[in-house]
N, C-alpha and C positions, 0 to 999 in steps of 0.2 A: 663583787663589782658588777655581777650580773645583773643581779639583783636593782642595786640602785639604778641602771639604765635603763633598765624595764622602768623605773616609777619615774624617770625623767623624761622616759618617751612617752607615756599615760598619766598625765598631772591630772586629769579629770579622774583618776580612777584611784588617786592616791592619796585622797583626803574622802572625808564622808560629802555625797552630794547635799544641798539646801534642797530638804522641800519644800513646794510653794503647793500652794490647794488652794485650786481654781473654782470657781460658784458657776455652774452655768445653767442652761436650759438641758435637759437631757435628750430633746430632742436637734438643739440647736446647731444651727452649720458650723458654729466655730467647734464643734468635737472635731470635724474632716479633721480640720488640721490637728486638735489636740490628741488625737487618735495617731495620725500618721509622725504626729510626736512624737510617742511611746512606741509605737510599733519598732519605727527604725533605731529607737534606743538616743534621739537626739538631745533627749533632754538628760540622757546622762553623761553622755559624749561632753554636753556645757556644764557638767557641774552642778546639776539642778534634778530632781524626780519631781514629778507632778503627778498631783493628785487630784483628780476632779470630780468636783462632788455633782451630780446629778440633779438639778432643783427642778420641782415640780412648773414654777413660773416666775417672771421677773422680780414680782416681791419678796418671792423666798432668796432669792438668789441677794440679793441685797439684803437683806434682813441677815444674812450668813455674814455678809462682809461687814457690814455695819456692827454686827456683835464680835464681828473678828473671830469668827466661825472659820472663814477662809483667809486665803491672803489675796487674792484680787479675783474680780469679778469681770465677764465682757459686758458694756455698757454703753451708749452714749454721751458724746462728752458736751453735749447742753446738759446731760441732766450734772458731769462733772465738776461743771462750769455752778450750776445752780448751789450744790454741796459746796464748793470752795467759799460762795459770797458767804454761805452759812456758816462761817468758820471751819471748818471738815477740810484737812489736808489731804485731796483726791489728787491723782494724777495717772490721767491719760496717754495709752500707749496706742498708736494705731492698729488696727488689727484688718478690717475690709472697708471701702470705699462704695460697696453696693448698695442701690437704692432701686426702688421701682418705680413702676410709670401707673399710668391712668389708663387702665386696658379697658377692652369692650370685644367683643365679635368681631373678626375680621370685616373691614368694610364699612361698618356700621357707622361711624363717627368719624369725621374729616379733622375736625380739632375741636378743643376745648367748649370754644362756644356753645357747639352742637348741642349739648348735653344741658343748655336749660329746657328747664321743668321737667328733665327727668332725674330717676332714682341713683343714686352712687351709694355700693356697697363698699366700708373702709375697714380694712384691717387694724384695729387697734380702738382706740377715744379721738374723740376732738382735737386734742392737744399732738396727737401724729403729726411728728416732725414733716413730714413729704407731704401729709395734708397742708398744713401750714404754709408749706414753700407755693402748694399750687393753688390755694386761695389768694397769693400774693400775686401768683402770676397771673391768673383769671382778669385780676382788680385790675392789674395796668392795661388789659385788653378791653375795659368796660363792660366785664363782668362778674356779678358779685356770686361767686360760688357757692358759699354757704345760704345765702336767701333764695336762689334764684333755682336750687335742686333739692330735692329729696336727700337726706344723709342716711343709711343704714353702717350704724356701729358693732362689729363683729370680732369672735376669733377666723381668722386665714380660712378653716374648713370648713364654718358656716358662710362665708362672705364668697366663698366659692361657691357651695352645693348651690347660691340663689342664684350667683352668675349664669351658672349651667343652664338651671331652668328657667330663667327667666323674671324672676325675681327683682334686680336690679337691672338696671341698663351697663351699669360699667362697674369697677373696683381696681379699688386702690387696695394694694396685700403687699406683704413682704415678699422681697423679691426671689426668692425662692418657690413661693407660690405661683409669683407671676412667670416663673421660667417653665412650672409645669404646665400653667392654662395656656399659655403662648404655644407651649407642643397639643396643644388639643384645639387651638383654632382661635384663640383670642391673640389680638395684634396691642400695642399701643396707640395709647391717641394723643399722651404728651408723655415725654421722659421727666421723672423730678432730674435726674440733671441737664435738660434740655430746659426746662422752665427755670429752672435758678439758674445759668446761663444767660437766658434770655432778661433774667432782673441784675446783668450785673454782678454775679453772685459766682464764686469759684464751686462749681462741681468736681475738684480733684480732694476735697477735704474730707479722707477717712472720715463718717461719720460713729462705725461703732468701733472700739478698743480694750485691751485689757485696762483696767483698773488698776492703781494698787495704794497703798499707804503712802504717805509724802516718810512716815518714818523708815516700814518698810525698807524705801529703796534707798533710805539712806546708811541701815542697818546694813543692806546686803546687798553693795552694788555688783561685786560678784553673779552674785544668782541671778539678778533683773540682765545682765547683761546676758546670761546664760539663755534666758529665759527669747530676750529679744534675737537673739544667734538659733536657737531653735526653732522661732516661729521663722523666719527666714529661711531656714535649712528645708522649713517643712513647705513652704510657699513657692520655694524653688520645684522642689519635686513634684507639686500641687499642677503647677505650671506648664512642665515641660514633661510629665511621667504619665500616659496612658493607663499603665498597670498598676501605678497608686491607685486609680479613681476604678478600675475594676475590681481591689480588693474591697476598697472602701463601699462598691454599689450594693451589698446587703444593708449598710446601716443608712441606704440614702433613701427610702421611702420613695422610690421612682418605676413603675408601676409597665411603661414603658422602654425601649431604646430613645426616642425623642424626647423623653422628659427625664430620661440620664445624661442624656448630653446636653442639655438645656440647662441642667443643674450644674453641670463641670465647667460649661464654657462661662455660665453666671459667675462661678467664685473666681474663675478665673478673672474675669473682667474686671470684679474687685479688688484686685489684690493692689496695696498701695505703692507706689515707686518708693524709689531711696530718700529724696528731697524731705527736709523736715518740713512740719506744716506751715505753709503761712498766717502769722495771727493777725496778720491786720484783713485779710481774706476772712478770717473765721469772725472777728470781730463785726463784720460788715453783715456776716453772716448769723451771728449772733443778735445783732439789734432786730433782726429782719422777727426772728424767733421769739423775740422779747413785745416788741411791737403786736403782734398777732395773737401770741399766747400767754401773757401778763405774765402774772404772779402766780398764777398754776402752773405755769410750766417752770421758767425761770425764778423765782422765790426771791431774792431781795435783790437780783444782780439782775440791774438795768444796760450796764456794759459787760465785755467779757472780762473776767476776772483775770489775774497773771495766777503765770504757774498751771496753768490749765494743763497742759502739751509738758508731756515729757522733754525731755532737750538730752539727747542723746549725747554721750563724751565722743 
């Protein structure tokens, strides 16, 4: 009799857990969380072990999921969105809502204008979502962004060292990056979600998320719900626990005390509320994406696709 109450009191511990094997960047912020996953043991608490495989960069890490190497990937859900018009049953979980701004030297730039005919170093290609958003916002100000400045296309660490020295006038980086230059004296000069704001545009829309199969989650709605209850559990303590983000500060690359709290209080900012998404929000937000970055970005889906957004029970 003991026995069985013990396994009615521990139902997660009395079947074998699902595991999911997650694709990520090995340097990327989403471990914080996937870390303080495992640590506190939440992902088995839900029924669920996670496995995360380590990719070298965004292609590998896709390229794992697309061969079903893994079972979901963190991604963006235009590129999501782009996979579903292509027939590809993707589906979108939110995961952070962080974006960066258009930094420079403290002082230096009053706003956007300021910055024709100078150099902009960007984090990423052309087709940068936040780029995007702020070539749209520049346009309705009567100014054409991309003709009117210098572009420098980088990774994060180069697009920094030119900041430092002078290299560029300003840069657009993942926001991670931009929480450490911000502790070392670079201010903003527009927020991407202060400029899509300003076009209209809902800035609350998680832009990156886990990924996972449309079959997947139809296999194991179990485990996705596990999975969604973990990251939760872990965003919770992310949030409000001091001494998570001091265990986690050896694996945060923060060089500083100001550019460890710049990095806590960043994820923190992102973390997304409970509200599911709105898709006519995202939709509006999607043409904007389609419009600017064709068919290289977007691929056959001129509108947002359905099914995009998870829909939580």
């Amino acid at each position: 009799m003991a026995l069985a109450a013990a396994s009615l009191a521990t139902p997660s511990l009395a079947i074998d857990p699902t595991p999911i094997r997650i694709a990520t960047l090995k340097f990327g912020t989403v471990n914080w969380e996937l870390d303080t996953i495992r640590h506190n043991s939440l992902d088995v608490e839900n029924g669920i072990t996670l496995d995360v495989l380590g990719m070298a960069g965004n292609a590998a890490a896709k390229i794992a999921f697309e061969g079903e190497a893994a079972d979901a990937l963190v991604a963006d859900w235009i590129w999501v969105a782009r996979q579903r018009a292509a027939g590809r049953d993707y589906v979108f979980i939110p995961y952070s809502r962080s974006v960066g701004s258009l930094i420079a030297r403290e002082g230096r730039f009053a706003k956007i204008e300021d910055l024709r005919g100078k150099k902009i170093g960007i984090a990423g290609g052309p087709l940068d979502k936040s780029w995007l958003i702020l070539r749209a916002y520049a346009q309705s100000r009567g100014f054409d962004l991309k003709a009117e400045t210098q572009q420098v296309f980088g990774a994060p660490p180069l697009i920094a060292r030119q900041a430092e020295s002078g290299s560029v006038d300003a840069v657009l980086t993942y926001w991670h990056w931009q929480a450490k230059m911000q502790a070392g004296g670079f201010a903003p000069v527009v927020g991407v979600a202060e400029a899509a704001g300003a076009l209209g545009l809902s800035a609350d829309i998680p832009l990156l998320g886990y990924v996972l199969r449309g079959e997947f989650l139809r296999e194991n709605p179990a485990a996705v719900a596990g999975l969604l209850a973990a990251s939760r559990g872990a965003k919770a303590m992310l949030a409000a626990d001091n001494a998570a983000w001091d265990r986690l500060r050896p694996k945060m690359n923060a060089k500083t005390d100001a550019e460890f709290i710049a990095l806590r209080n960043g994820f923190r900012a992102g973390i997304p509320g409970p509200e599911p998404i709105d898709t006519a929000a995202a939709a509006k937000l999607f043409a904007v994406m389609a419009a600017l970055g064709g068919d290289a970005l977007t691929g056959d889906a001129q509108t947002l696709p359905d099914g995009v957004f998870f829909d939580a029970p």
